[in-house]
C-alpha positions as CSV (number, residue, x, y, z in Angstrom):
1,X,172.2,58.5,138.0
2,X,171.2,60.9,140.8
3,X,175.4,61.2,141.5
4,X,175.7,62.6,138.3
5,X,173.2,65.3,137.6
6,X,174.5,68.9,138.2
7,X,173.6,71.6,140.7
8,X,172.2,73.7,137.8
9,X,170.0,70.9,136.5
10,X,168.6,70.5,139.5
11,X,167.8,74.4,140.2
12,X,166.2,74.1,136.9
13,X,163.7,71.2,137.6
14,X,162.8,73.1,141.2
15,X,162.0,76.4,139.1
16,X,160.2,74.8,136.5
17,X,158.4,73.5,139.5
18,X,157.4,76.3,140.9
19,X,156.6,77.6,137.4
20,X,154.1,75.2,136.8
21,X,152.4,75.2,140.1
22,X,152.1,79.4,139.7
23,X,150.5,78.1,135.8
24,X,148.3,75.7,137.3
25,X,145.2,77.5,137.8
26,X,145.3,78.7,134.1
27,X,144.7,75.5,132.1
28,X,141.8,76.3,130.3
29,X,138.6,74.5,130.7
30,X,135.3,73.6,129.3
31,X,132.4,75.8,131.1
32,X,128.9,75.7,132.6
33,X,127.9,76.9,128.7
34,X,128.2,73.4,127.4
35,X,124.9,72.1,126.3
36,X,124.2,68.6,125.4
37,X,122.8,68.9,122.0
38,X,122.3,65.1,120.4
39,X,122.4,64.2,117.2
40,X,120.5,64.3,114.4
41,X,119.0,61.4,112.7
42,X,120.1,60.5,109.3
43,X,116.6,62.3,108.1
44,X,117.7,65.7,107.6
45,X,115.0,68.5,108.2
46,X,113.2,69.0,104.8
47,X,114.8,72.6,103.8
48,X,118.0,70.6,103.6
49,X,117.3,68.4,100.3
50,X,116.6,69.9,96.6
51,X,114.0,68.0,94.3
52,X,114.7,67.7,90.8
53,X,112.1,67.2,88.1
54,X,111.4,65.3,86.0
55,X,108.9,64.5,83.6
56,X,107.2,60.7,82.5
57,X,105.9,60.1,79.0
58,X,103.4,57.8,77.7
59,X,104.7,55.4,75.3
60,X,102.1,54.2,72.5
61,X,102.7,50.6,70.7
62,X,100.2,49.5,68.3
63,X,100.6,45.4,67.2
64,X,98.7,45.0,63.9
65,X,96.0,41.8,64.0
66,X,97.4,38.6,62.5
67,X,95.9,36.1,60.3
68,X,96.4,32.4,59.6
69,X,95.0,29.9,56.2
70,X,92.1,27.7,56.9
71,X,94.4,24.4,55.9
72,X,92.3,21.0,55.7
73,X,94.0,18.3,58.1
74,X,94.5,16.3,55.0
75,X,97.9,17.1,53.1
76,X,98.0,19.6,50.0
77,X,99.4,19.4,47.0
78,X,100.5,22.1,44.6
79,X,100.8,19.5,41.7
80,X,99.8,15.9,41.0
81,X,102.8,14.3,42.8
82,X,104.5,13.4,46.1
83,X,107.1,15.9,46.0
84,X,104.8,19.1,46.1
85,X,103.3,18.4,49.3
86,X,102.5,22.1,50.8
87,X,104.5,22.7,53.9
88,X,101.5,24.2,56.2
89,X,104.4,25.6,58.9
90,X,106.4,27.8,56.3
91,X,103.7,28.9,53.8
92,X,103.2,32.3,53.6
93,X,101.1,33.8,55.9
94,X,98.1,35.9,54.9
95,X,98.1,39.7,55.4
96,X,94.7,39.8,55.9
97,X,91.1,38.1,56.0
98,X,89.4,36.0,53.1
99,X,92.9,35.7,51.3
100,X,92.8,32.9,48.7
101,X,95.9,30.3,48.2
102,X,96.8,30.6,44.3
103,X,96.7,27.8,42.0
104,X,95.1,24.3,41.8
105,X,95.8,22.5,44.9
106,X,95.3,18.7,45.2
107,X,94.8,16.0,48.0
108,X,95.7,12.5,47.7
109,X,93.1,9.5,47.9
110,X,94.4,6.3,48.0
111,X,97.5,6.4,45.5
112,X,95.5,8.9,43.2
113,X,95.9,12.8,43.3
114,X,92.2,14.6,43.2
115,X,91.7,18.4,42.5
116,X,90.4,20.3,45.3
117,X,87.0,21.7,45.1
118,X,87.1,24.0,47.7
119,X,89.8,27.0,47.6
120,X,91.8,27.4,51.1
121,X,91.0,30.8,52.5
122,X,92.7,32.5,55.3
123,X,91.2,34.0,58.7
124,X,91.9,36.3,61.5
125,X,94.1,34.9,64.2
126,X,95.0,38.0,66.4
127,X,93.4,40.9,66.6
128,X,95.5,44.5,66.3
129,X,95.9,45.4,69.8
130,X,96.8,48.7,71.7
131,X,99.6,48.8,74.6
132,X,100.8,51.6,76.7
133,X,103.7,51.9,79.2
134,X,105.8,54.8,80.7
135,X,109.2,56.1,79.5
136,X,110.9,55.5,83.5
137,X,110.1,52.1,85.3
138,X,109.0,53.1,88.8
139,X,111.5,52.4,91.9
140,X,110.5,51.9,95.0
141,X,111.5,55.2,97.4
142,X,112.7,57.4,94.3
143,X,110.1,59.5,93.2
144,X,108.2,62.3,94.9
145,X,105.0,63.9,94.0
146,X,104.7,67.6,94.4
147,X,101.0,68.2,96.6
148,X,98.7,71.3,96.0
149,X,100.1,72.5,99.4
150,X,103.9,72.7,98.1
151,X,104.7,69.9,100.1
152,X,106.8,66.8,98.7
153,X,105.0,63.0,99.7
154,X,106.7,60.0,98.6
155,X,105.3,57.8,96.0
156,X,104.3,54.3,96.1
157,X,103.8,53.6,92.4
158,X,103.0,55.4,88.8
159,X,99.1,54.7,87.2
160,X,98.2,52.0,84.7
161,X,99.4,53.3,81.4
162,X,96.3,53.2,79.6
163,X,94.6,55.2,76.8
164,X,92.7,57.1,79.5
165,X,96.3,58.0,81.5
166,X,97.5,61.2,80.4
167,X,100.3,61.6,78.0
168,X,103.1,63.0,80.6
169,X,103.1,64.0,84.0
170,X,105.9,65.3,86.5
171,X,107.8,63.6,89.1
172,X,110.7,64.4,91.3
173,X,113.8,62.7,92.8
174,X,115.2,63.6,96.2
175,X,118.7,64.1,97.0
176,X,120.9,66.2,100.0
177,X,121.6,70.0,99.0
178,X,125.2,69.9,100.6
179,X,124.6,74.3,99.8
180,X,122.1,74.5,102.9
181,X,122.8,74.0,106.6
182,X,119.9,73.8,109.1
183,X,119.8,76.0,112.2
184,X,117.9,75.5,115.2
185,X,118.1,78.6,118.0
186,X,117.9,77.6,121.5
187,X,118.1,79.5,125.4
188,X,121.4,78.1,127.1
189,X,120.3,75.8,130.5
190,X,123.0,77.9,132.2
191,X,121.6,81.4,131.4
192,X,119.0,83.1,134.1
193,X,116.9,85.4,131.3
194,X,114.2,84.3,128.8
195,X,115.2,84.2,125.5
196,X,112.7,83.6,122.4
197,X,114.4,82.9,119.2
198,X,112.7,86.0,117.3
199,X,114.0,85.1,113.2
200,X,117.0,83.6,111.0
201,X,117.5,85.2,108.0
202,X,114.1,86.1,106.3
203,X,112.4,83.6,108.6
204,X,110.4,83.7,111.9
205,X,110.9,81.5,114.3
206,X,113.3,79.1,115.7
207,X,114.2,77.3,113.1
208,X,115.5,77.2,109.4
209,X,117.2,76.5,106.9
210,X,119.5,78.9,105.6
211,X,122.6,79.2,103.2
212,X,125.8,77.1,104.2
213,X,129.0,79.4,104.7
214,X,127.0,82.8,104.3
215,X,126.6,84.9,107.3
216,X,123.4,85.0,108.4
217,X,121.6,87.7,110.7
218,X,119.8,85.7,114.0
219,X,117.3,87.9,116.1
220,X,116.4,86.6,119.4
221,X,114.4,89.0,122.2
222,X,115.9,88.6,125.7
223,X,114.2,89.4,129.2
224,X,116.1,89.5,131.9
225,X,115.0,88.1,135.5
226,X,113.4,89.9,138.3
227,X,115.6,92.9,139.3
228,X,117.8,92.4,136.8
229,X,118.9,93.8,133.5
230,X,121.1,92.6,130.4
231,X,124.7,93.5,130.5
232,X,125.7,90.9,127.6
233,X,124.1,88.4,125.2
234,X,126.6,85.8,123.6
235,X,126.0,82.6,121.2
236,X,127.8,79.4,120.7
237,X,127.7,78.3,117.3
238,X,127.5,74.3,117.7
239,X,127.7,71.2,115.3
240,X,125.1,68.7,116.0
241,X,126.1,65.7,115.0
242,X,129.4,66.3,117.2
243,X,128.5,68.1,119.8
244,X,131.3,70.3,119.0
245,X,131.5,74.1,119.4
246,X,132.5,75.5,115.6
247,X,134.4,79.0,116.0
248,X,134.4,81.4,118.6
249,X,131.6,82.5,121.0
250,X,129.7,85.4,119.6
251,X,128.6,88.6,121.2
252,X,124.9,89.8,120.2
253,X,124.4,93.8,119.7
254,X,120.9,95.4,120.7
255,X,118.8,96.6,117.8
256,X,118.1,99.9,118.2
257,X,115.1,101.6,118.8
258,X,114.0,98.5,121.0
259,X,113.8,97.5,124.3
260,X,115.2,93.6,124.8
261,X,116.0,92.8,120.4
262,X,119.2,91.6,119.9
263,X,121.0,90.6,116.8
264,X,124.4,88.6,115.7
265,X,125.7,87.2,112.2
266,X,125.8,83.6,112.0
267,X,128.0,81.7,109.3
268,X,127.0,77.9,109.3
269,X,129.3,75.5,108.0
270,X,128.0,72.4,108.6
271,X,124.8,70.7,108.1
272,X,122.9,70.8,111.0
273,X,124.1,73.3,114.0
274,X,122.3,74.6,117.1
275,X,122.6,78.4,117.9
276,X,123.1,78.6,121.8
277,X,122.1,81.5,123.7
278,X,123.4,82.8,126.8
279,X,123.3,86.3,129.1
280,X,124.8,87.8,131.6
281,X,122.7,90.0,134.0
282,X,123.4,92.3,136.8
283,X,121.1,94.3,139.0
284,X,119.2,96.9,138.0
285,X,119.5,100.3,139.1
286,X,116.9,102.3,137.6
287,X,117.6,106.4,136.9
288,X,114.8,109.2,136.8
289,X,115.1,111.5,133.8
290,X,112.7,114.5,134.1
291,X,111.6,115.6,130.5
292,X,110.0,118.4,131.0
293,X,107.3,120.8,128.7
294,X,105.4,122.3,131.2
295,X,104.7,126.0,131.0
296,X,106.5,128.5,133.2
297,X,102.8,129.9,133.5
298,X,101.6,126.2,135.0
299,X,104.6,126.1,137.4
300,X,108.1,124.3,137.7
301,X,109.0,120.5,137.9
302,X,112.2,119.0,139.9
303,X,112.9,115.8,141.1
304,X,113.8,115.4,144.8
305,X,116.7,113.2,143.6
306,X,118.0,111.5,140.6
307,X,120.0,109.1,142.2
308,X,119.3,105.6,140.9
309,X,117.1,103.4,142.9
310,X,116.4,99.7,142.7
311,X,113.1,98.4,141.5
312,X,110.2,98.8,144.0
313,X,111.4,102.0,145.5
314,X,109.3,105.7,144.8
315,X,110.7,108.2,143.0
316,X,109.2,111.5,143.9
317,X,108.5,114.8,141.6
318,X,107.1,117.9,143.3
319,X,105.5,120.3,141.0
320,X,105.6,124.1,141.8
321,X,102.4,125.9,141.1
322,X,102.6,129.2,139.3
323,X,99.9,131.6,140.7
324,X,96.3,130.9,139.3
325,X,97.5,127.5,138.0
326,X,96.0,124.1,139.4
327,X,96.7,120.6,139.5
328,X,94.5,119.7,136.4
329,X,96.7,122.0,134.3
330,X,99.7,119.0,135.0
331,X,99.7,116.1,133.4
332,X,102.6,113.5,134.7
333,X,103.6,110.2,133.1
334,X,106.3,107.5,133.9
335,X,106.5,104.1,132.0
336,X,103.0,105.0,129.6
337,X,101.1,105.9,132.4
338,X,99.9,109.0,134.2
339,X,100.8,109.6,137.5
340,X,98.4,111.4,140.2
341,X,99.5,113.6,142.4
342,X,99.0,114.6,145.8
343,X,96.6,117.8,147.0
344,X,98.8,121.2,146.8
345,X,100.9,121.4,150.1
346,X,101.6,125.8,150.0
347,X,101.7,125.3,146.4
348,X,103.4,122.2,145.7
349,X,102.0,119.0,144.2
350,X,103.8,115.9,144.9
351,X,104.2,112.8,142.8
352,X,104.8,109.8,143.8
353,X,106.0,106.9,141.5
354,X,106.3,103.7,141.6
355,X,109.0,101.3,140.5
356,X,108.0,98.1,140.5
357,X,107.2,96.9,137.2
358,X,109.9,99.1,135.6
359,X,112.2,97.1,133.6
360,X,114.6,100.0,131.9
361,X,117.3,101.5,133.5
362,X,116.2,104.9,132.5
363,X,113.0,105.7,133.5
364,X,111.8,108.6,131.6
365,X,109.2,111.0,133.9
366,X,107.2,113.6,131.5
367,X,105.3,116.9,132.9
368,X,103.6,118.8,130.7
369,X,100.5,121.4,131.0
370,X,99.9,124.6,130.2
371,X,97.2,127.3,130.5
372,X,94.1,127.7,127.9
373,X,95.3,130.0,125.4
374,X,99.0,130.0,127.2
375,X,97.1,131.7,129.7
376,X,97.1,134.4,127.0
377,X,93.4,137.0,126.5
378,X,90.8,135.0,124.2
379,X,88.3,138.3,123.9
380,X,89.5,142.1,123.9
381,X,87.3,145.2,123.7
382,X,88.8,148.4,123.3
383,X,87.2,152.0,122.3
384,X,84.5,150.4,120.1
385,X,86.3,147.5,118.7
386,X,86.5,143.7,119.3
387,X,88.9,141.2,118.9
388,X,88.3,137.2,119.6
389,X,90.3,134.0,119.7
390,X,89.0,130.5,119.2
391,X,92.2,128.2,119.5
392,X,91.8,124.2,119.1
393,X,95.0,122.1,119.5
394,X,99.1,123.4,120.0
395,X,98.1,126.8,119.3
396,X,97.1,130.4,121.4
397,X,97.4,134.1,120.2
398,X,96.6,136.9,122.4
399,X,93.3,138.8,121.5
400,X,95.0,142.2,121.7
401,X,97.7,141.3,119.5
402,X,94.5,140.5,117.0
403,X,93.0,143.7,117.7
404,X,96.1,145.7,116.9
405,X,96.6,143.7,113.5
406,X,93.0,144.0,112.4
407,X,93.2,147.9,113.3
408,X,96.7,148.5,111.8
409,X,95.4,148.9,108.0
410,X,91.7,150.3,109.0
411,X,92.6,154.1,109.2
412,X,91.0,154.5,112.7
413,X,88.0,152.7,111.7
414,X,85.9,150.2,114.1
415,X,86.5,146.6,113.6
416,X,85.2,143.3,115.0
417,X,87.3,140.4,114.2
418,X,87.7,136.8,114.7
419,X,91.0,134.5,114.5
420,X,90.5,130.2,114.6
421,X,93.7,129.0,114.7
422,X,94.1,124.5,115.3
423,X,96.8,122.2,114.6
424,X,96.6,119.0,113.3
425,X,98.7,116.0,112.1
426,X,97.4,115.8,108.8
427,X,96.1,118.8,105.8
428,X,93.4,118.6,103.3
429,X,95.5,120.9,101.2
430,X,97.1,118.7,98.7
431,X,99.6,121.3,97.1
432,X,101.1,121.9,101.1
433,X,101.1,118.0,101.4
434,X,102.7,117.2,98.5
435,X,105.1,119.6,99.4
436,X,105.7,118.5,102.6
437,X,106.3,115.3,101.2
438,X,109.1,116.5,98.9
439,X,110.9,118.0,102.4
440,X,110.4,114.8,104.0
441,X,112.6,112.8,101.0
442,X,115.1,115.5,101.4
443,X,115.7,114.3,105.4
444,X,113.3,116.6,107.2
445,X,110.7,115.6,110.0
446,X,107.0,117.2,109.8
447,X,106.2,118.8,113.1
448,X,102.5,119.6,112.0
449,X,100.3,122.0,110.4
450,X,98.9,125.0,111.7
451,X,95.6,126.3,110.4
452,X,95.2,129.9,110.6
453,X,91.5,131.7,109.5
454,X,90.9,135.4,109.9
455,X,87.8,136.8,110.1
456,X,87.2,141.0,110.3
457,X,84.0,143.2,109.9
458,X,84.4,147.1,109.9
459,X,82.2,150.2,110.9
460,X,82.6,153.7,111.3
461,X,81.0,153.7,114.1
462,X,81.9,152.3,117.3
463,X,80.5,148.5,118.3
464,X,78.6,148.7,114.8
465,X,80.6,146.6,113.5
466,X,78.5,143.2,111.6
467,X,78.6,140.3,113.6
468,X,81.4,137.8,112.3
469,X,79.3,134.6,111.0
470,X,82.7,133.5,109.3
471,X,81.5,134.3,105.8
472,X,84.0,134.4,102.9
473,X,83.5,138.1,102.1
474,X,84.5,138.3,105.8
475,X,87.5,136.7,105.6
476,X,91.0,138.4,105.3
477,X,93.8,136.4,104.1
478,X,96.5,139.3,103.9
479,X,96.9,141.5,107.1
480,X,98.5,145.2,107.6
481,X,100.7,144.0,110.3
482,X,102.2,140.6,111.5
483,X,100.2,138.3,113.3
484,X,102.0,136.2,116.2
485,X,100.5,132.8,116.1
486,X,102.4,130.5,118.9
487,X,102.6,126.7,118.0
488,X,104.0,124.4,121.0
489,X,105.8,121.9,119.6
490,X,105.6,118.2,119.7
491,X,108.1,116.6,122.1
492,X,109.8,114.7,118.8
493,X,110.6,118.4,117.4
494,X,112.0,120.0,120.3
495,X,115.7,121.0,120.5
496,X,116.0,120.3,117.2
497,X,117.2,122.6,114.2
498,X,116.3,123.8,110.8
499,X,112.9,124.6,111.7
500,X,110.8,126.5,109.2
501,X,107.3,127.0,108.3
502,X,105.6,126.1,104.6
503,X,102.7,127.8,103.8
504,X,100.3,127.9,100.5
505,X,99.0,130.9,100.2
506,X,98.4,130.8,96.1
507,X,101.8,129.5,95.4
508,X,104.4,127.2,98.1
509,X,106.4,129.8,100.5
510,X,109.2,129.0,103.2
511,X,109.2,131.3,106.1
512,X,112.3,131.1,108.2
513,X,113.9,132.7,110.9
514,X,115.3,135.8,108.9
515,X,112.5,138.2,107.8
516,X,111.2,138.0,104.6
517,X,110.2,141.0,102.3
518,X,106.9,140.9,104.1
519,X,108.4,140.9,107.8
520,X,107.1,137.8,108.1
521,X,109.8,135.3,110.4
522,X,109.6,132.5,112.7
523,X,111.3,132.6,116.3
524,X,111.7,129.4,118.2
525,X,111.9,129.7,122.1
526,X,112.4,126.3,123.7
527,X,109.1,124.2,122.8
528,X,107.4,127.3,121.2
529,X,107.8,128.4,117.7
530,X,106.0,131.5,117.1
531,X,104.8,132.4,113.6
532,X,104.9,136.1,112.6
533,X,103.1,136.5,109.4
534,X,100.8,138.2,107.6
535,X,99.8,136.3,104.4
536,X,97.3,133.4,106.4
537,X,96.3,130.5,105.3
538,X,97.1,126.7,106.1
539,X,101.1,126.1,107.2
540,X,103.6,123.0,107.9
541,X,106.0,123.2,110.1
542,X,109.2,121.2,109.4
543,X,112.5,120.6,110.9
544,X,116.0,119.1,110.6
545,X,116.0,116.1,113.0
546,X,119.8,117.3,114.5
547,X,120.0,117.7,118.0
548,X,120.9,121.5,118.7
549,X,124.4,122.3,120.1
550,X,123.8,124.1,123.0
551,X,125.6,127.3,123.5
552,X,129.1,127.3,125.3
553,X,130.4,130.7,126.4
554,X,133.8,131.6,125.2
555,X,137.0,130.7,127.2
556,X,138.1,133.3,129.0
557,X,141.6,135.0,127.0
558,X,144.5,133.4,128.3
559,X,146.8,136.2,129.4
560,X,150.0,137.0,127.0
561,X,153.2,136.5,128.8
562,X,154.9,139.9,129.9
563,X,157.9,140.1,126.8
564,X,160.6,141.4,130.0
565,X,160.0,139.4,132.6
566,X,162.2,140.1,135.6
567,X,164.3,137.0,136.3
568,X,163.6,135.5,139.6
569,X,166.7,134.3,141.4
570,X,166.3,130.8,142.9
571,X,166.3,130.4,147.0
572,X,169.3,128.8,148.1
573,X,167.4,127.4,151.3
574,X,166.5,123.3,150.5
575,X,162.8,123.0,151.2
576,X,161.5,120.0,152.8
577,X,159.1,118.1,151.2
578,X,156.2,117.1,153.1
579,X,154.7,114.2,153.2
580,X,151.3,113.9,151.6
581,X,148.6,111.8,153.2
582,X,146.3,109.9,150.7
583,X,143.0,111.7,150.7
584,X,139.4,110.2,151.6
585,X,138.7,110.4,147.9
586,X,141.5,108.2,147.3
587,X,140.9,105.7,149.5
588,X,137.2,105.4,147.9
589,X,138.6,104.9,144.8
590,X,140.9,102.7,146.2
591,X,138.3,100.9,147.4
592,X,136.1,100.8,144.5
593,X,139.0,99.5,142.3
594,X,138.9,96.3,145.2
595,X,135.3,95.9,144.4
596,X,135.5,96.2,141.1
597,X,138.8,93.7,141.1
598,X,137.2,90.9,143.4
599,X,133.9,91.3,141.4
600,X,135.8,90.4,138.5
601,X,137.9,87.3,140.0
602,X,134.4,86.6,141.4
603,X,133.1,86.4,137.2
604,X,136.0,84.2,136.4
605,X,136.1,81.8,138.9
606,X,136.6,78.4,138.0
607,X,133.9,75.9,138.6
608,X,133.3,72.7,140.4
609,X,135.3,70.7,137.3
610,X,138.1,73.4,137.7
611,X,138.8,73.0,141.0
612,X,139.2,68.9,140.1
613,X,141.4,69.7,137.7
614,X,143.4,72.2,139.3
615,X,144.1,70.3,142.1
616,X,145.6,67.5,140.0
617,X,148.0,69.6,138.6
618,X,149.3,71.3,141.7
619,X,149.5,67.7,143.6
620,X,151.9,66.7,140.3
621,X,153.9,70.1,140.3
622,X,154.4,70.0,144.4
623,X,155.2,66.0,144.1
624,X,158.2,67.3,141.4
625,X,159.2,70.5,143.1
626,X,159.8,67.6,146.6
627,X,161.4,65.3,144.0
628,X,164.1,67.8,143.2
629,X,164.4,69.0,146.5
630,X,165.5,65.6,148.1
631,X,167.9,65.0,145.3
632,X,169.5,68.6,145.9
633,X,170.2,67.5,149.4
634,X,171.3,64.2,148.3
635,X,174.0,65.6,146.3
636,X,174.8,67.8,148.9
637,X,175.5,65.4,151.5
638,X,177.5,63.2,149.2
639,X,180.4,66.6,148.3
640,X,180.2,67.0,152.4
641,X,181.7,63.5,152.4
């Protein structure tokens, strides 16, 4: 047998050999994820059965009362003779009480026939009687009663059918709804993170039932271990009574707009399957992001690094101190809470923050502060005349600005005058915040309303002016001159576009960056949007929720190509090349791509079974590849001879 086989057979079975040896390792094997899930009882969960109605009658029967004749227990005659002899058992029976028996009847004495005196009369012998009884006979573990609670109990019987039982009631038989499938959401024993089953479908919790080949939506929330953060969430969709996984694994998506939500459609197609959740984690490396509003007039803000740091180590802020400004004008937060700072060091304030119990791989650091007023004059005297501001809230104007306006329609006249000026989230005007609703449906955010109340007195004589009291005959709702009311926007509304303020000032108005017929505008200046108006009263300030595009300079022109260029004639002198060292940058990223490669084979390692497994299979491949070796040399020593 051996004799015969040719050199190119055996070459064959020595690569194929080798072929599967190098395959070896791939064979593809069940994983840690494998749960043992048992199971379930014949008793399916109670979502998985439909009830049916149906509805027992009461069934009346009424048996009339019957009667029987009085007979003597001598024989009767009908006639004087021994053939009409009354037959007692077939004479027709009476149809009621006191009946008599027609006719002369007679009774023998002796050999003679004698008349009967008495008639025969007939008598009750049952009395009509009443019975009751349902239209279905009750079977034992058939029919379910439907309790208050909308729960099902099984029953162990119907009432008596009597003339007190009603005349129907409802009952219900049980049977498997093969449309529903029961679903059951469970944390992985191989996974690291907590995971709480969160809702399936329109359900809370971990359980349900839910339709049978219709995807499903599953929310679970997922917390990652100590240090760690989630890089994916996957399920396995398994069938419970076989312990067998049905489909593919699944990959969960974060919901957005929370912090550890995640979601994944589930399409169950048998009755009773367990949703299995695992993660994978890897460390976390948490990031500073400086998001500052603080005024230029409080100081500056800058992080002394923004290289990511593990959990547990500082990040420090240094604040810059603008001249006249103090520590209490800065207000510093990190993960919802504020941060205190260090006593001024030549100006700067230092922050230190702590990373402990930070969870996100972003943390987000906020400064913000400015000056009363923006740091901007509140009171202004000048050459007899008096100007105040009383600001509450995002808003400051400058008293001299208020001066000027309250002067600019007065002819030269003395004035004393007053502005309030507060924000607040919400208006008492209801045409402004019914308008502001109507912008809202049409896609636009509300930044909040501005209230703005002048208040002027004038004299022609200097500081005679009548104290403002904030009377209405004192108050001035159309000006001579724009007004510049700042408003500092709410962190949501910065960078944002579309702004524009809506004011009710008799009728609904828009003002908007480009200058009305009044000169009235808006102008927005990072997180300050400065109204410039004249007609006062209560405004809104709205916005398109689209992030700006920032502004990118022009390219610089690439230069045109001279049209007679001078040919340049080619040096006839080879040139060497020289050889080109790999640079340090290389060999990082050389090096990185190592990492990165033995991190993965490090992922996909095979496990303990693997290795079992993989062993086999390379002991069977080597034992062939050695086979066809020795019978190569076989046939080679037998052509030698």
């Amino acid at each position: 047998m051996v004799r015969g086989l040719k050199k190119k057979l055996l070459i064959g079975l020595l690569s194929a050999a080798v072929v599967g040896t190098s395959l070896a390792p791939s064979v593809p094997l069940v994983g840690s994820f494998a749960q043992e899930v048992k199971a379930t009882d014949s008793e399916l969960p109670e979502g998985m059965y439909k009830y049916t109605k149906i509805e027992v009658k009461k069934e009346h029967t009424t048996t009339p009362a019957t009667y029987k004749w009085k007979f003597p227990e001598f024989a009767v005659y009908t006639a004087a003779n021994d053939n009409a002899e009354l037959n007692k058992e077939t004479y027709q029976k009476p149809t009621a009480a006191n009946q008599k028996i027609p006719g002369t009847l007679y009774k023998k004495v002796g050999s003679e026939f004698v008349e009967l005196q008495e008639d025969i009369s007939s008598e009750e012998d049952q009395p009509a009687s009443e019975t009751y009884s349902w239209d279905h006979k009750f079977k034992e573990n058939t029919y379910y009663k439907l309790e208050t609670n909308g729960n099902y109990s099984l029953m162990t019987g119907f009432q008596e059918a009597n003339a007190e039982a009603p005349e129907k009631f409802d009952v219900y038989t049980k049977e498997k709804d093969n449309t529903k499938s029961s679903v059951t959401v469970e944390e992985a024993t191989d996974t690291a993170s907590t995971v709480k089953p969160k809702s399936i479908g329109s359900t809370n919790g971990s359980t349900a039932t839910i339709d049978k080949n219709k995807a499903t939506k599953i929310t679970v929330d997922v917390e990652a271990s100590a240090g760690k953060v989630i890089k994916s969430v996957v399920a396995k969709v398994i069938n419970a009574a076989t312990n067998k996984q049905i489909g593919s694994d699944i990959t969960a998506t974060k919901v957005d707009g929370t912090e550890n939500t995640y979601e994944l459609l589930v399409t169950a197609t048998e009755d009773t399957v367990k949703v299995l959740i695992s993660t994978e984690e890897e460390d976390l490396l948490i990031t500073p992001k400086l998001s500052s509003t603080l005024s230029s007039k409080v100081g500056t803000a800058e992080l002394t690094s923004t290289s990511a740091v593990k959990p547990g180590k500082k990040i420090e802020l240094k604040v810059t101190l603008a001249e006249g400004a103090t520590k209490a004008n800065v207000t510093v937060k990190a993960a919802g809470k504020v941060i205190g700072g260090s006593d001024p060091d030549d100006g700067v304030v230092t922050y230190s923050i702590d990373t402990t119990d930070v969870k996100d791989e972003e943390l987000e650091i906020e400064v913000s502060g400015r000056l009363d007023n923006d740091g901007l004059e509140k009171e202004k005297t000048d050459k007899g005349s008096t100007a105040t501001v009383v600001n509450a809230g995002d808003a400051a104007a400058d008293a001299n600005d208020v001066l000027d306006v309250a002067k600019s329609d007065q002819d030269g006249k003395y004035v004393n005058a007053k502005l309030n000026i507060s924000t607040s989230d919400d208006t008492e005007t209801k045409a402004l915040k019914s308008e502001v609703a109507l912008a809202e449906k049409s896609g636009l955010k509300l930044a909040g309303y501005i209230s703005v109340d002048f208040f002027r007195t004038v004299s022609d004589t200097p500081g005679a002016a009548v104290t403002i009291t904030g009377a209405e005959n004192q108050k001035v709702t159309k000006l001579g001159a724009p007004l510049a009311v700042k408003y500092f926007l709410p962190k949501a509304a910065i960078g944002k576009t579309g702004y524009k303020a809506i004011r009710f000032h008799d009728t609904i108005g828009e003002i908007t960056t480009t200058p009305n017929a009044d000169g009235e505008y808006i102008e927005v200046k990072g997180n300050e949007l400065i109204l410039h108006v004249k007609l006062l009263s209560d405004f809104a300030v709205v916005y398109n929720d689209t992030d700006a595009t920032p502004d990118v300079p022009d390219p610089d022109p690439v230069p045109k190509p001279d049209p007679d260029p001078t040919p340049v004639k080619p040096d006839p002198t080879p040139v060497k090349p020289n050889p080109v060292k790999p640079s340090s940058d290389t060999g990082t990223k050389a090096a990185k791509a190592t990492t990165s490669t033995k991190k993965s084979s490090k992922t996909s390692s095979p496990k303990t079974a693997d290795y079992a497994v993989n062993s086999l299979l390379a002991l069977l491949t080597g034992a062939a590849g050695l086979f066809g070796i020795t019978l190569i040399n076989k046939k080679r020593k037998e052509d030698e001879e």
